[in-house]
C-alpha positions in Angstrom: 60.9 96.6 -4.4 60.4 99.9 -6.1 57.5 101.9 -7.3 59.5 104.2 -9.9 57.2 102.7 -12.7 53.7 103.3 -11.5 55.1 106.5 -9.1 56.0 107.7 -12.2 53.4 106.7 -14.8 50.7 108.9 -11.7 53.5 111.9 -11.6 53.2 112.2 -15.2 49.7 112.3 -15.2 49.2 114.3 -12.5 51.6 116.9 -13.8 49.3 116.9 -17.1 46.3 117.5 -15.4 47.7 120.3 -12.8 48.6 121.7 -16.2 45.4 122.2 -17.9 44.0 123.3 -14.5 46.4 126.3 -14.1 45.6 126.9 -18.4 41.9 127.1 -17.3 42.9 129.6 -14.5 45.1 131.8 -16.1 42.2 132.0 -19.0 39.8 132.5 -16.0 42.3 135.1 -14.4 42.5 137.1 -17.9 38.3 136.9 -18.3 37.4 138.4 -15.0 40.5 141.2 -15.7 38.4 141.9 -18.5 34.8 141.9 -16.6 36.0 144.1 -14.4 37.2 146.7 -16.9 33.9 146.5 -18.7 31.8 146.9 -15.1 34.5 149.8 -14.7 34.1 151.3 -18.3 30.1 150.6 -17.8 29.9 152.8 -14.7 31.5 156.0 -15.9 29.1 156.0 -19.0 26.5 155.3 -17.2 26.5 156.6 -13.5 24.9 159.9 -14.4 21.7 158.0 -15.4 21.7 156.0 -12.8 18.5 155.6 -10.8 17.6 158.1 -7.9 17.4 155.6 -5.3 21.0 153.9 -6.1 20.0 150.6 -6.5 21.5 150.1 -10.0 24.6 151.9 -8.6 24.6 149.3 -5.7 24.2 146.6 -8.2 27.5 146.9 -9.7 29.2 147.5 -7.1 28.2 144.3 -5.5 29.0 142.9 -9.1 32.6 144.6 -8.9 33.3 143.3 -5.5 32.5 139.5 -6.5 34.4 139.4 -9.3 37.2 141.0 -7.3 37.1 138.5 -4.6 37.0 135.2 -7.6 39.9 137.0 -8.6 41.7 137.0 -5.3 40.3 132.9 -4.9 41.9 131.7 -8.6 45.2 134.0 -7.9 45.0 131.6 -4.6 45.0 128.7 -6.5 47.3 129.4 -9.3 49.9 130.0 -6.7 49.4 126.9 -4.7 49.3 124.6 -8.2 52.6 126.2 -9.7 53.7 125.3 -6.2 52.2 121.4 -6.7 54.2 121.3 -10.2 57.7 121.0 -8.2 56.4 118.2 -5.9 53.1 117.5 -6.5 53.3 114.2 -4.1 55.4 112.7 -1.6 53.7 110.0 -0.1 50.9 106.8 -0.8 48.7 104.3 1.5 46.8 101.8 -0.3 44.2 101.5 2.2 41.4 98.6 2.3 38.4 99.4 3.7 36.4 96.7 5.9 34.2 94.9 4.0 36.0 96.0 0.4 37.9 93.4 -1.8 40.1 96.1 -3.1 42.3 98.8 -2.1 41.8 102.4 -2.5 44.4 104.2 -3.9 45.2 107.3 -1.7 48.5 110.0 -2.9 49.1 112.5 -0.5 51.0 116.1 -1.0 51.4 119.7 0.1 47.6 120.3 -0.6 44.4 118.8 -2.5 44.5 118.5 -6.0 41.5 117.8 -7.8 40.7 117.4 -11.9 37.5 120.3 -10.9 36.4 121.6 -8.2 34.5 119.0 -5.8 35.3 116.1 -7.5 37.6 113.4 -5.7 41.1 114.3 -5.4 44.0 112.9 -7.7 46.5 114.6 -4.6 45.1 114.7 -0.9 46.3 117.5 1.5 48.5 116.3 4.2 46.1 117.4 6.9 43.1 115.2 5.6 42.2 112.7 7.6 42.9 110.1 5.3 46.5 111.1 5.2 46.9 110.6 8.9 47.4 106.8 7.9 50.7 107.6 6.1 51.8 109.1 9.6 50.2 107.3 12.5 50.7 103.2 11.1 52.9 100.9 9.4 51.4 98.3 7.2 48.2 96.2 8.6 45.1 97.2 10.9 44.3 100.6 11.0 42.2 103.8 11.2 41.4 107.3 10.8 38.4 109.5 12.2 36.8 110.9 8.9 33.8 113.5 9.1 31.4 110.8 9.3 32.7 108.9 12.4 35.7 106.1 12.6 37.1 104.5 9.1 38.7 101.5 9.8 40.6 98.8 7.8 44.0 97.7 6.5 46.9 99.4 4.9 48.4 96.8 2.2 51.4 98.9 1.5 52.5 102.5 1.8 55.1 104.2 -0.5 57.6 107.1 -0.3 58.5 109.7 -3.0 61.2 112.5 -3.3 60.2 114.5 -6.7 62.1 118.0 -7.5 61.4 119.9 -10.2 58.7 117.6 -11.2 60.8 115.3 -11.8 60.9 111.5 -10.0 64.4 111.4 -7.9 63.3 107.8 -5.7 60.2 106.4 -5.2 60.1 103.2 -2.8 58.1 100.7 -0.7 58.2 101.1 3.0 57.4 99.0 5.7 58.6 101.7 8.4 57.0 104.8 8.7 59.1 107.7 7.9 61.6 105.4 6.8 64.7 106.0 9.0 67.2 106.2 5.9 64.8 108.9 4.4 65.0 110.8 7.8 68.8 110.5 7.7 68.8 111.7 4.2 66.6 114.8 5.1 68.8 115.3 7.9 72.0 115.0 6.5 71.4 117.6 3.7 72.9 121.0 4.0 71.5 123.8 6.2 69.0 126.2 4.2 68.3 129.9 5.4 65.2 129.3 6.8 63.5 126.3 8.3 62.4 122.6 6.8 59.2 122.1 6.2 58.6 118.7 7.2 55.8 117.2 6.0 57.7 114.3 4.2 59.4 113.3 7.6 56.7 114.1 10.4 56.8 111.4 12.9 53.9 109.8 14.9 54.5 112.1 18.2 54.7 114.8 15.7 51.6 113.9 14.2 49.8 113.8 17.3 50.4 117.2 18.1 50.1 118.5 14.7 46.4 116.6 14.6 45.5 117.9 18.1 42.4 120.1 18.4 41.3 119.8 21.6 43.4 121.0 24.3 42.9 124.6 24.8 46.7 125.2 26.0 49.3 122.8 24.5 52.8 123.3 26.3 54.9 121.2 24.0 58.8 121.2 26.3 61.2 119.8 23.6 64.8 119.4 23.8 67.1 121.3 21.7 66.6 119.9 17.7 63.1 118.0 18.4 61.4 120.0 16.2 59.2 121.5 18.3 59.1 125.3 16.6 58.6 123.4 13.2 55.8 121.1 14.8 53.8 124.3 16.1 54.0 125.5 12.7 52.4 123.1 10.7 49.9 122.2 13.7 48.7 126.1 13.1 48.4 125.4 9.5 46.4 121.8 10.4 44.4 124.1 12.2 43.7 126.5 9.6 42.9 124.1 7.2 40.3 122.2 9.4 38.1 125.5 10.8 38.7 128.0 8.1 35.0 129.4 9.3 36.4 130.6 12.7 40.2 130.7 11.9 42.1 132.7 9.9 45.7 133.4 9.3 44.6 137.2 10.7 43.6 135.4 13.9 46.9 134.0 14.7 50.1 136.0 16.3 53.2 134.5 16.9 55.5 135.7 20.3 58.9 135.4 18.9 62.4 135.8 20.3 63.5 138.3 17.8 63.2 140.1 13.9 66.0 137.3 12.7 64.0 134.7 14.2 60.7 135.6 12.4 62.6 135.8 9.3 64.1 132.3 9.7 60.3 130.6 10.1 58.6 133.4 7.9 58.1 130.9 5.0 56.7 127.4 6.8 52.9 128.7 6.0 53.2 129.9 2.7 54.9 126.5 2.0 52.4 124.7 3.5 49.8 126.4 1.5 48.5 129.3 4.3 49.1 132.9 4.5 52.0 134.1 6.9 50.7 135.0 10.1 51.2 138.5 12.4 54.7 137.9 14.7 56.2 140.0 17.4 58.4 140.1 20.0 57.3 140.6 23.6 59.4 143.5 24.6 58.5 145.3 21.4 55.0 145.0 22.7 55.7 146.2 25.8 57.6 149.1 24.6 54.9 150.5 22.2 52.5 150.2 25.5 54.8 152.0 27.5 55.6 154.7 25.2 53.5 157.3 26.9 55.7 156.1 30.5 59.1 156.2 29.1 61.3 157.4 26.2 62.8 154.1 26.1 63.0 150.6 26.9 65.7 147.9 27.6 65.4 144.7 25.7 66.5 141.1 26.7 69.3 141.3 25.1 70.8 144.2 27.4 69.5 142.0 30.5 71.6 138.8 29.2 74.6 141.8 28.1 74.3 142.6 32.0 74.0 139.6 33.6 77.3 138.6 32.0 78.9 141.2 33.6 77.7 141.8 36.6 76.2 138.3 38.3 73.8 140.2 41.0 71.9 142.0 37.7 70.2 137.6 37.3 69.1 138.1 41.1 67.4 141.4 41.0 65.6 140.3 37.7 64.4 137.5 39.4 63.1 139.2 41.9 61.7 141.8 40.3 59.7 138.8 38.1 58.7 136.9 41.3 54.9 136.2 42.8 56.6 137.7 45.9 57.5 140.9 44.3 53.7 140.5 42.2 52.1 140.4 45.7 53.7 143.6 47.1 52.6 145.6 44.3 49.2 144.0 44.4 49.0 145.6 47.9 50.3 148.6 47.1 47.6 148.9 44.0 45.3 148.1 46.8 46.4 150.9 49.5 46.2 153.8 46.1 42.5 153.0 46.1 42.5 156.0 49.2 45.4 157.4 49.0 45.9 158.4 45.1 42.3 160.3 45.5 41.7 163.9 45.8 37.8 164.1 45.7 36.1 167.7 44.8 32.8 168.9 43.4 33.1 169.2 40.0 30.9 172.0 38.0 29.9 172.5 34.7 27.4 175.9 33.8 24.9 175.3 36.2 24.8 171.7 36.5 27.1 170.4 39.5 28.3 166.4 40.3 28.7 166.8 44.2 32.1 164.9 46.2 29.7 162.9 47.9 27.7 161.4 44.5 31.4 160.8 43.4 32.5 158.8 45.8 29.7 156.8 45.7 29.9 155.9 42.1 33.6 155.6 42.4 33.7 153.1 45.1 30.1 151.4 44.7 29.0 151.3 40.8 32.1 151.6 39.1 34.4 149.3 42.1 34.8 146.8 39.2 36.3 149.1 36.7 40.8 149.2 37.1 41.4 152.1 39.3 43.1 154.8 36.8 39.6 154.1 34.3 37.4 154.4 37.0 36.9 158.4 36.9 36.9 158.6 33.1 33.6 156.5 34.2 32.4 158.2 36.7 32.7 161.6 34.2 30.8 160.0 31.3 28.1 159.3 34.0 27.4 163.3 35.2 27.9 164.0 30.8 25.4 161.8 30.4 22.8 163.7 33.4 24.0 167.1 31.7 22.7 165.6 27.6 19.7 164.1 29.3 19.2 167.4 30.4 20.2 169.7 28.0 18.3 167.0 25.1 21.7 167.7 23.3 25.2 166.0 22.7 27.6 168.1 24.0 30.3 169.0 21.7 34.0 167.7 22.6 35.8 170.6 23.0 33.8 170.8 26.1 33.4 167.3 26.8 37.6 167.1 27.1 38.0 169.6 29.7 35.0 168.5 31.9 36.9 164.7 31.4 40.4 166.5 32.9 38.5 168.0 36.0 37.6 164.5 37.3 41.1 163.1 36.3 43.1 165.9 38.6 41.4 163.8 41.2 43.8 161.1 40.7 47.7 162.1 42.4 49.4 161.5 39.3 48.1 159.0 36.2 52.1 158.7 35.5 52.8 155.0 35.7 56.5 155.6 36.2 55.7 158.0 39.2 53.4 155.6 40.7 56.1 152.5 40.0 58.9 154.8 42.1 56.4 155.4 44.4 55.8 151.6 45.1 59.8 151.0 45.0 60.6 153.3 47.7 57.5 152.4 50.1 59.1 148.9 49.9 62.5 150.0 50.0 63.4 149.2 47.2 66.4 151.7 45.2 64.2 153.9 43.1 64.6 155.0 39.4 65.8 158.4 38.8 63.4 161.2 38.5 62.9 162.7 34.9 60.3 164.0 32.4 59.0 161.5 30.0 61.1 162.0 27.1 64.5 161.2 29.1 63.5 158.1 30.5 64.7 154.8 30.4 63.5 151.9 31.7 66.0 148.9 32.8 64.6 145.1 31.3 64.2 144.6 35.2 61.7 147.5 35.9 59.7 147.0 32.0 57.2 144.6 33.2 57.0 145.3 36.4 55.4 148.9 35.1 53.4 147.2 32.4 51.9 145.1 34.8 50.9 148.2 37.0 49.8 149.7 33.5 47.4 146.8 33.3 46.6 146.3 36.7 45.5 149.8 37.5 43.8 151.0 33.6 41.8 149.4 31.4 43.5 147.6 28.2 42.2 146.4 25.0 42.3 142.8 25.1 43.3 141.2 21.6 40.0 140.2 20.7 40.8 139.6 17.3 43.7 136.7 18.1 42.1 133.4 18.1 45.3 131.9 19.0 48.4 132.3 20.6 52.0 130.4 19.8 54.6 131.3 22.4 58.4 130.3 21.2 60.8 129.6 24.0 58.5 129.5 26.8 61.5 129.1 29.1 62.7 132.8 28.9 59.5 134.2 29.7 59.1 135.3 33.4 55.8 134.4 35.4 55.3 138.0 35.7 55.7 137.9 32.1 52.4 135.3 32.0 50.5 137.0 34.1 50.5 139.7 31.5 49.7 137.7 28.8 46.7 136.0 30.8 45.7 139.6 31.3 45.8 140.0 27.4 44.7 137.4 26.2 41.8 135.0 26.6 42.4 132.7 23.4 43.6 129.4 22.7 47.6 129.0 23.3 50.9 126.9 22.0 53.3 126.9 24.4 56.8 125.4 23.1 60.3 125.8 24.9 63.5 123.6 26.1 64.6 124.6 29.6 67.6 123.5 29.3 68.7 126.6 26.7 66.9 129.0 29.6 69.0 132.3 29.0 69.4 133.0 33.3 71.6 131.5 35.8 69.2 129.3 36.7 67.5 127.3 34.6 63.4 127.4 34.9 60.7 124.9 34.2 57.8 127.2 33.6 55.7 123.9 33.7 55.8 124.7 37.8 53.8 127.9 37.7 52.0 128.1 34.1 48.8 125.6 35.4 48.6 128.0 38.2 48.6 130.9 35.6 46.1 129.5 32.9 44.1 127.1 34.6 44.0 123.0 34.9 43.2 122.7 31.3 46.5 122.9 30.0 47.6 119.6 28.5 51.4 119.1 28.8 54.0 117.0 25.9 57.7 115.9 25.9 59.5 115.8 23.1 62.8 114.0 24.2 64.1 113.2 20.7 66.8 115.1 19.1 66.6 115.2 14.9 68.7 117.9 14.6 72.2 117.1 15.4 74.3 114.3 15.1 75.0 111.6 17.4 78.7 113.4 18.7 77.4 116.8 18.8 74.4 116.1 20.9 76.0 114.1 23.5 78.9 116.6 23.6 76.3 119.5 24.1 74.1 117.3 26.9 77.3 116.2 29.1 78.2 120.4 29.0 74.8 120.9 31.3 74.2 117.1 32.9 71.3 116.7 30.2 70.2 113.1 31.1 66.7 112.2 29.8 67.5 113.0 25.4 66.8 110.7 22.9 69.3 110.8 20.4 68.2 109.8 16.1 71.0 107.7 14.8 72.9 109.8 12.9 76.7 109.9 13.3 79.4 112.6 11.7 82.7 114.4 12.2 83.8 114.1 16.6 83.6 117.6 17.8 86.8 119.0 18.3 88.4 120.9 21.4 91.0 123.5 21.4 92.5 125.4 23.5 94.1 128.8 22.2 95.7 132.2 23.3 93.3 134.8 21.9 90.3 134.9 19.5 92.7 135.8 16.4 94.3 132.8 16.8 90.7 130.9 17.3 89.5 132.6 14.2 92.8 131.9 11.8 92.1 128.2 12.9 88.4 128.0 12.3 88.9 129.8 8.9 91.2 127.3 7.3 88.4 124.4 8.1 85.6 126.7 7.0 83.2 125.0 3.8 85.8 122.3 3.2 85.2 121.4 -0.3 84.4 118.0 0.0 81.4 118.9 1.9 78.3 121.3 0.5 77.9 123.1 3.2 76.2 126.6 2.8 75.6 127.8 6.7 78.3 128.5 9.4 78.5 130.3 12.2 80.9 131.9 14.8 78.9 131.8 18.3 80.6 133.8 21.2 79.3 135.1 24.6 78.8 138.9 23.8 77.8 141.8 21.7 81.3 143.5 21.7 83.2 139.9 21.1 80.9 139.9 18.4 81.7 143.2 16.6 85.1 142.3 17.4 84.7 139.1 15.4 83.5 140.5 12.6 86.1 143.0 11.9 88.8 140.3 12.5 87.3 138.0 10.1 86.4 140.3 7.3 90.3 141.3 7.5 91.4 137.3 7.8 89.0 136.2 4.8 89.8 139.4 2.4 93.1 137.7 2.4 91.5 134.6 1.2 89.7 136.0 -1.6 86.1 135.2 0.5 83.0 137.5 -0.5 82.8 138.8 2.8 79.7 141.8 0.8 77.5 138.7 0.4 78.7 135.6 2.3 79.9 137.3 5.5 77.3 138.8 8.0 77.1 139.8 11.4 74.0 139.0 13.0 73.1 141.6 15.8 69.9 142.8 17.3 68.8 144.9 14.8 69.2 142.3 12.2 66.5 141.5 10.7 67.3 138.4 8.1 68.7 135.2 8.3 71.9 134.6 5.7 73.6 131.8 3.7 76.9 132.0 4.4 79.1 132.9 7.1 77.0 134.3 10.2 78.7 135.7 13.4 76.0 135.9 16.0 75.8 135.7 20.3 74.7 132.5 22.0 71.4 134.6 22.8 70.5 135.7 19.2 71.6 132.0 17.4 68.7 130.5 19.4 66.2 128.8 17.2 68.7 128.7 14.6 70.6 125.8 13.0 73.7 125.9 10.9 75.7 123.1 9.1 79.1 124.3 10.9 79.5 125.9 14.5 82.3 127.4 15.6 81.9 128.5 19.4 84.7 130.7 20.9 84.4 130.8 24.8 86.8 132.1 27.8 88.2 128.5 28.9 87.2 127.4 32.5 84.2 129.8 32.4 81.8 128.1 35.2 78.9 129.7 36.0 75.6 128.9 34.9 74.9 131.3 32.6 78.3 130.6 30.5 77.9 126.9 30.6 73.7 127.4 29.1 75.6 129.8 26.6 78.1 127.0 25.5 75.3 124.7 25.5 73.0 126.8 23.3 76.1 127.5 20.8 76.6 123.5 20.3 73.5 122.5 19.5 73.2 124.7 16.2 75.6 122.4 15.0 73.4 120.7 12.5 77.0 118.3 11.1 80.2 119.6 12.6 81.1 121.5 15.8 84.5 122.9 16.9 85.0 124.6 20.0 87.3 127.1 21.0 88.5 127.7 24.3 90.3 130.8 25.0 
């Protein structure tokens, strides 16, 4: 049975209205243009005469500012309507209520759509409550918690829509939620340059952590293609929509693995009708905080660059991450309370702040305050005895050197001193000695000093981020999370797959992060693969002894083995099957272990494919850590930097027999990008 008739008889209409509306706010748009010229024109006339006090002067300004902000709101909606014009629905539920004869009518889309403002909606925003029917049941018996308390009744049929371009392309009856041969149909279609939305195809263990708003910290471990990165997504933007008092895009950072990365998801909240939210990745963070320690900072991707080469580089990481290695420097931190401190009078005029009184205040009243803080406190104590005093401020060029003679107390305030100092107390090799603007700190040694830096001084704490999303929780270190516990207090979404951990060793996080964060951390699998089809996933599970997936029923192509001589002849190979034209493919990549392989790549392709008449200027890129945006075309990129990505076709190159860990999580990560066909390459 199909719905194309009445589906489309409601389209048409809807399309009418959402017409008029954006008419009535682009007329809107053009009258408060014009009321703001006239406040502006009114004000240089007439500011001269304006009265003594200001008040008139306040008056329009106040005027000026609201009509500037009803602006801002229409620009708001005009963008989210034009939006609404290319799909304006995707979904129904005729819903009975208990107690009613009759069913109410309920269409559901990318927001609310509504003839005026607070009247009842012709579209309903995927996050209402009411639309958590289309989601959560099938036809017959069910519910939905509305503002009022529990709505119960029965479904009597729900119907799915695909429109594009306004225009009706199916429109059907369906019994199954999510129907499976929609999901297959979504899934089948060719790899875009950023991430799906996917409201049309959200399933009911999706839902349920979209919908969830009471957990403090969600740790969502998802295998590789569950959709987990796409799930946090949308349940930020379910959560913006439902406590826009408290929560605002502003509020929200994202901790992601890299500039390309942020790119790829950069567009999800727009889509879904929200503002795009602040992103960053962790070692950028550390390395603006660690600016004034050393010149420069390694990144992950030099750790995984060593740790390919040399295998001890993994263990001394691991150590230098570990509660063992935490524990040693708290006791070194502990042992500087003594033996950092050089205590001395300190004078100013004839006012004088004696080593006894200092001592006292720095080990009694200010024992709470981190160690290297504690002086600037104990300073701004005898400044504030001198103003009492003096019944004056005292100005700061004064103020500044008076503040330095309490810091020469301290040893050193150089965290990179004070790290060397810990490293060879606990025998440890230390880090060469040099000024500030020639050093460089290994990935190994980063945190390490940042935790010092926050152990031992006091840090801002990100007051203003309301809450926290955390992308591939498995490459974060515990020292790493006993950071961001230090930095932040807010609510959390924690989302990772350890089997693509980037180490030797692969590391369920889910053993230490309760410890870290507390007991209220609520904990969700995600075992289902979407992404990939039936032959690539199993391939890529049976490469790392991944038992517990769930595979969705969708089969392609057999992934193909070859072994070759060198990565020429794996390149000429993979270039004759690349974008067959039978297929609409618009994504591939070539995956290989390592930066330089990668460079090499590149070169050898762009001389291969400028053979073949192939645009290598716009559909040939090479995807390094710099980049910065994801491409259509043909990407080459390193197991490490494709994470998070998906393409249609993956080509992964790898030394043949290559056994340990590290190569095998690398090989694992490169197959399941494959969204439809995988060859692999062994050299």
């Amino acid at each position: 049975m199909t719905d194309q008739k009445n589906g489309q008889e409601y389209l048409s209409f809807v399309l009418e209205k959402l017409q008029a509306r954006l008419a009535e706010i682009s007329q809107s748009l053009l009258d408060g243009q014009k009321e703001i010229e006239n406040m502006h024109d009114y004000y240089w006339q007439n500011y001269t005469e304006m009265d003594q006090y200001g008040y008139e002067d306040y008056d329009n300004q106040q005027a000026l500012l609201h009509q500037v902000n009803a602006n801002q709101e229409q620009l708001l909606l005009r963008s989210r309507f034009r939006k609404m014009l290319d799909s304006p629905f995707f979904g129904r539920v005729d819903f009975c209520y208990d107690g009613d004869d009759e069913p109410e009518i309920f269409y559901i889309g990318i927001g609310n759509f509504a003839e005026r403002p607070g009247e009842l909606p012709l579209i309903y925003d995927w996050r209402s409550p009411v639309s958590g029917l289309f989601y959560d049941f099938d036809r017959g018996p069910a519910s939905y918690l509305a503002p009022g308390g529990e709505m119960t009744g029965e479904i009597c049929s729900k119907w799915q829509y695909k429109i594009r371009d306004g225009k009706m392309i199916y429109g059907f009856e369906s019994d199954v939620k999510i129907d499976d041969d929609i999901l297959k149909a979504e899934l089948g279609s060719n790899g875009e340059v950023q991430l799906k939305n996917i409201i049309r195809t959200i399933q009911k263990e999706q839902n349920a952590i979209i919908r969830n708003t009471k957990d403090r910290i969600l740790v969502i471990q998802g295998a590789a293609g569950s959709g987990k990165t796409s799930v946090a997504l949308h349940r930020i933007a379910y959560l913006l929509y439902h406590d826009r008092q408290n929560l605002k895009s502003s509020n929200i950072l994202i901790l992601s693995p890299n500039g390309v990365f942020s790119d790829y998801i950069s567009h999800i909240l727009p889509e879904l009708g929200e503002e795009n939210i602040q992103e960053m990745s962790f070692d950028l963070f550390a390395y603006r905080k660690l600016q004034d320690t050393a010149a420069d900072c390694e990144d992950r991707c030099d750790q995984i660059e060593r740790e390919m080469r040399d295998p001890k580089a993994a263990e001394r990481f691991a150590l230098k991450q570990s509660q063992a290695f935490v524990d040693q420097m708290e006791g070194f931190a502990l042992e500087l309370e003594d033996e950092l401190m050089n205590f001395s009078d300190v004078s100013y005029k004839s006012f004088v702040k004696s080593e006894s009184e200092i001592i006292t205040l720095f080990y009694d009243k200010f024992a709470d305050i981190p160690l290297l803080s504690r002086m600037d406190a104990v300073a701004e104590t005898f400044i504030d005895e001198i103003e009492t005093l003096l019944n004056r401020d005292l100005p700061e060029e004064e103020r500044i050197p008076l503040i330095e003679k309490f810091r020469k107390m301290y040893g050193t305030m150089d965290f990179y001193v004070l790290y060397n100092r810990f490293l060879k107390k606990e025998g440890y090799q230390t880090l060469p000695r040099r000024p500030l603007e020639k050093r460089k700190l290994r990935y190994e040694d980063v945190y390490p000093v940042l935790y010092l830096k926050y152990r031992l001084s006091r840090q801002a704490e990100r007051s203003n981020i309301k809450h926290l999303v955390i992308d591939e929780m498995q490459d974060y270190s515990r020292l790493q999370y006993l950071i961001i516990r230090r930095m932040f207090s807010c609510k959390m979404t924690i989302l990772g797959d350890r089997a693509q951990t980037m180490a030797d060793q692969q590391q369920d996080v889910l053993q230490f992060l309760p410890g870290i964060f507390g007991k209220d951390l609520r904990r969700i699998e995600m075992r289902k693969s979407y992404r990939n089809t039936v032959e690539i996933a199993s391939y890529a599970a049976n490469l790392i002894g991944v038992t517990d997936l769930e595979l969705f029923e969708r089969h392609g192509m057999p992934v193909l083995e070859r072994d070759v001589t060198d990565l020429e002849a794996a390149l000429r190979e993979a270039v004759d099957t690349l974008f067959p034209d039978e297929k609409t493919y618009e994504t591939a990549a070539v995956i290989v272990p390592d930066e330089k392989t990668a460079e090499r790549t590149y070169l050898i392709l762009r001389e291969i494919l400028s053979e073949k008449d192939f645009d290598c200027e716009k559909r040939l890129s090479w995807l390094n850590r710099d980049s910065s945006s994801f491409k259509k075309g043909l990407t080459v990129t390193t197991f490490y930097l494709a994470k998070g990505l998906e393409f249609d076709q993956v080509f992964s190159i790898f030394p043949k027999d290559e056994k340990r860990e590290i190569m095998m999580q690398a090989q694992y990560i490169a197959a399941t990008r494959a969204l439809h066909e995988l060859r692999v390459y062994h050299i």
